[in-house]
C-alpha positions in Angstrom: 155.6 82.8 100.6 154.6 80.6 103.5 155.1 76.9 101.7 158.6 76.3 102.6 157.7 72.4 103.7 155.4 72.2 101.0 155.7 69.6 98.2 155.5 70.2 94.5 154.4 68.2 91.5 155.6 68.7 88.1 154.8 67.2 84.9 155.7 67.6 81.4 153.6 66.7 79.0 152.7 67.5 75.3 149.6 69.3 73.5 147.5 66.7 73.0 147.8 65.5 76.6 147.8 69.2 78.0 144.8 69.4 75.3 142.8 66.7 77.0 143.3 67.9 80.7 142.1 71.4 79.8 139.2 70.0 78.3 138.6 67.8 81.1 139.4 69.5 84.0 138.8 73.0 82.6 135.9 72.8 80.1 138.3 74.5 77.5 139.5 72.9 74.5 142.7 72.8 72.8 146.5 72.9 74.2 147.1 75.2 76.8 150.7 76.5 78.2 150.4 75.4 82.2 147.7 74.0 84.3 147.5 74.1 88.3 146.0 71.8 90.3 145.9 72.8 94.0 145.9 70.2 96.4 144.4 72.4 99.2 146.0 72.3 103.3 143.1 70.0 104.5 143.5 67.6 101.6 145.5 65.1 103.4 146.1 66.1 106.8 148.3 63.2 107.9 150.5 63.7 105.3 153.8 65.8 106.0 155.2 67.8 103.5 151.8 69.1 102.6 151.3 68.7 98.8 150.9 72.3 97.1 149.4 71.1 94.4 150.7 69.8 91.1 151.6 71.6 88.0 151.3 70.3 84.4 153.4 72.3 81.3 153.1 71.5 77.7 156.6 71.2 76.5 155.5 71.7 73.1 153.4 75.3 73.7 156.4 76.3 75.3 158.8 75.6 72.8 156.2 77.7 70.7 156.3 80.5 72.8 159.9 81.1 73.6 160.7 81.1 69.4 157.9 84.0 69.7 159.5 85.5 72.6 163.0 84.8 71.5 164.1 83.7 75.0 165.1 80.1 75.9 162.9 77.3 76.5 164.6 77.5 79.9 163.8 80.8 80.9 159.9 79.9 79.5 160.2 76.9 81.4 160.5 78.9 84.7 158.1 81.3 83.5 155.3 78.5 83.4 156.6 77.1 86.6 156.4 80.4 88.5 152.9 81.3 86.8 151.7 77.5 88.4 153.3 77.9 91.6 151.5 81.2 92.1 147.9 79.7 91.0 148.7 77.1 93.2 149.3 79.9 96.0 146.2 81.5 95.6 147.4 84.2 92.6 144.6 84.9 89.8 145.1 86.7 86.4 140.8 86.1 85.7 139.1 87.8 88.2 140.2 91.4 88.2 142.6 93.8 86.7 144.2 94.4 89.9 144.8 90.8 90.9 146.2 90.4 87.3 148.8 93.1 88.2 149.7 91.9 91.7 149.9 88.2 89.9 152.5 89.9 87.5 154.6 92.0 89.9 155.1 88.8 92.2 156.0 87.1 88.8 158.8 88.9 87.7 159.9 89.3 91.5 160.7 85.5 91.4 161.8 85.5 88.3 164.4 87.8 88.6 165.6 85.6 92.0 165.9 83.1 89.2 167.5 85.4 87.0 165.3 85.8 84.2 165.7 88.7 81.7 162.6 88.4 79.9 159.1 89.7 81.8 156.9 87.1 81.9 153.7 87.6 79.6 151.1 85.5 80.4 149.6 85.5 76.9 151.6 85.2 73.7 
């Protein structure tokens, strides 16, 4: 995917703390699931690995959302973390129909290198 030497933040968190990033990074209010925050190629160019980006899940949406899936807060865990990672890459669900389908197709290609048996659904 072109980010081999790339580096990768990741931070748990809860609602109210996912709650007050998406409000203030975002504009939107309430818990969310995951949040990117892409760190861009030229944002420190002396720096080597190049930072991707950082990622921030809500452990507590997800724990919501894999009793509604019935999966594992594992395999929802990697869902959120794959659905990050591919913001951070340049993936979008918003914009367009089709760029919501190529988003979702390389989703369930990674997670199915991960070995996930549940598709990834971006809303529950």
């Amino acid at each position: 995917m072109g980010c081999e030497d790339d580096e990768l933040s990741v931070l748990i968190v809860d609602d109210d703390q996912i709650a007050d990033l998406n409000a203030q990074y975002l504009s939107k209010s309430g818990p969310t699931n995951v949040i990117a925050f892409p760190q861009g190629p030229d944002s420190y160019p002396e720096i080597s690995p190049q930072p991707l980006g950082d990622i921030v899940i809500s452990i507590e949406t997800a724990q919501r959302e894999s009793r509604i899936a019935d999966m594992g807060i594992e395999e929802r865990m990697n869902q959120l973390l794959i659905h990050g990672i591919l913001h951070l890459l340049g993936f979008d669900h918003v914009d367009s129909r089709q760029k919501a389908i190529e988003m979702d197709a390389k989703a369930a290609e990674l997670e199915q290198l991960l070995g996930s048996s549940t598709p990834s659904r971006r809303e529950m």
